[in-house]
Structures are given as structure tokens and as C-alpha cells.
N, C-alpha and C positions, 0 to 999 in steps of 0.2 A: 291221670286224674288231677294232681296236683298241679298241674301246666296251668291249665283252664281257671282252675282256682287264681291262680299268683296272680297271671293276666286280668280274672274279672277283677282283685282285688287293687292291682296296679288303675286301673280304667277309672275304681271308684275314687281311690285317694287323688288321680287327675283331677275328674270332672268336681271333687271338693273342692279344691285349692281355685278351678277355673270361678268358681263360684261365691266366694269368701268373701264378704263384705270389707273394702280396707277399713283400715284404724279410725273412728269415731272422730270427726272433727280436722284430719288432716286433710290439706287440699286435696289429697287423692278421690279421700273417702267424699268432700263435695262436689269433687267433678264427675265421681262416678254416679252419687247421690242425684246431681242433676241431670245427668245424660239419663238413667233411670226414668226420671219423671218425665223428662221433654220427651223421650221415645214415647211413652204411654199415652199422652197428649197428641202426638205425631199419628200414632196408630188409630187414636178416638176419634180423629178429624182429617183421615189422611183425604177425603173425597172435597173437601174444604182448603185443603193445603196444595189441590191437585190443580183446582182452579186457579188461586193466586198465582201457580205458577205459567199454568196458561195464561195469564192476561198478563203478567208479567216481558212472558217473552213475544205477545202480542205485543204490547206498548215498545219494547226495544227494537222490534223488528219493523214496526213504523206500519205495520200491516193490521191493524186490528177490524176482523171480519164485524159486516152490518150485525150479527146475530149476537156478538159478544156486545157491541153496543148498546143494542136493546135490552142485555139482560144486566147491564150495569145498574140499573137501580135494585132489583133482586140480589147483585151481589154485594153491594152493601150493604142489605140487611145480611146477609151470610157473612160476612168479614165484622161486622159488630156482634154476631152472634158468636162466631171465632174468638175477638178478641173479650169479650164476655164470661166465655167457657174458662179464658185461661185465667181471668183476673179472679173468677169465684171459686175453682177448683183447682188449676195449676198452681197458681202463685201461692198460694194458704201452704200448699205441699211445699212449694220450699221454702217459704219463710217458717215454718216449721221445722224442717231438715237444719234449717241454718243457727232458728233459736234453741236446738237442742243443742250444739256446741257453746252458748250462753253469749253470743253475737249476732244479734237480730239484725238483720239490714233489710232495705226495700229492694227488690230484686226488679225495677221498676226497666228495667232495658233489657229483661232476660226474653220478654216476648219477640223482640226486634231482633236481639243476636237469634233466639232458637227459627225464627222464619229466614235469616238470610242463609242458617246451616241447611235449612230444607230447600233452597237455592232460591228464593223469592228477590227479586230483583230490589235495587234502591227505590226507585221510583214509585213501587205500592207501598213499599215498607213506610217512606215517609206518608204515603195515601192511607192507608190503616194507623200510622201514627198519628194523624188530623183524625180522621172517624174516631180513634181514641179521647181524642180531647173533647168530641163533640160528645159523648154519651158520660163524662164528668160531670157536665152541667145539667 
């Protein structure tokens, strides 16, 4: 009886420790703070992030079918609705995360790194970095 015990008790003090938030404000605690958010993001839009990457490896492969063609002006409203989602909900999150350490910065290129971790090519990244600048105005 006691086995069973140790072990569940050994299992709970792992799966704490795998789960411990790091130290408030050390790079750790921001990198984790931010892979946190950008996953949630990632997941909120993964049908949105699925396509970028298909048209992506469309444009690199110099093959892009008549049908993605045609639905390129649909998905520029879907890529400013993307980049929309993250500038009113994403971003707030971690400029929040970041002014609780009492160094507020603009996380103004975190959309662009977290879309090339999701493997999105150069070539849209800079295309949604213009759509970016066009819904400023």
C-alpha cells in the first residue's frame, strides 16, 4: 500500500515542478510568459495560420494553383483579420506581461517572429507586413 502512495506522491511533486511558473520578470519567466500567449494565439487561429502556410509554400514553389489565386482577395481579408486578432488581443497580453516587470516595451515585430516560428515563409511575412501598414491608416 505504501508503493503506490510514494509513487502517486513522487508523480505529483514532478508534474508541479513541470509546471511552476519561472521567477517573475527573468528572461525565463518572458520567454515562457511569451511562448504561453503566442501558443494560445497559434491554437485560436490555427485554420488561419494553416493557410498562410499554404500560400506560402505555394509562392516558393513557383506553383500556385488557379484556385488559390482566386481566393487571394478573401484571404486578405482573413490575414488583416489575423493580424487584427493579434494587435487587439495578442499584443495587450504581452505588453501587459511585460509592464508587470515595470519595462513596458512595443512588442511591435513579435507578430512577424511568432508567424515565421509557425514556419510562414519571408515573402508573406513581408505581404501581411504591408497589409499591416495598410489598416494603420
Amino acid at each position: 500500500m505504501l508503493k503506490p502512495m510514494i509513487g502517486a506522491a513522487a508523480l505529483l511533486a514532478l508534474s508541479a515542478c513541470a509546471s511552476l511558473e519561472p521567477e517573475p520578470c527573468t528572461a525565463e519567466w518572458v520567454e515562457w510568459k511569451t511562448d504561453r500567449i503566442l501558443s494560445d494565439f497559434a491554437r485560436a487561429n490555427s485554420s488561419e495560420l494553416r493557410s498562410l502556410r499554404n500560400f506560402a509554400n505555394q509562392l516558393e514553389d513557383g506553383n500556385m494553383s488557379p484556385i488559390t489565386a482566386l481566393r487571394i482577395p478573401a484571404m486578405i481579408e482573413d490575414f488583416k483579420a489575423l493580424a487584427e486578432d493579434f494587435e487587439t488581443r495578442t499584443l495587450p497580453t504581452l505588453n501587459a506581461a511585460v509592464e508587470q516587470c515595470g519595462s513596458p516595451q512595443k512588442l511591435i515585430p513579435a507578430f512577424t517572429k511568432f508567424l515565421r516560428k509557425e514556419g510562414v515563409g519571408e515573402d508573406v511575412i513581408e505581404w501581411v507586413e504591408f497589409i499591416g501598414t495598410l489598416t494603420e491608416t
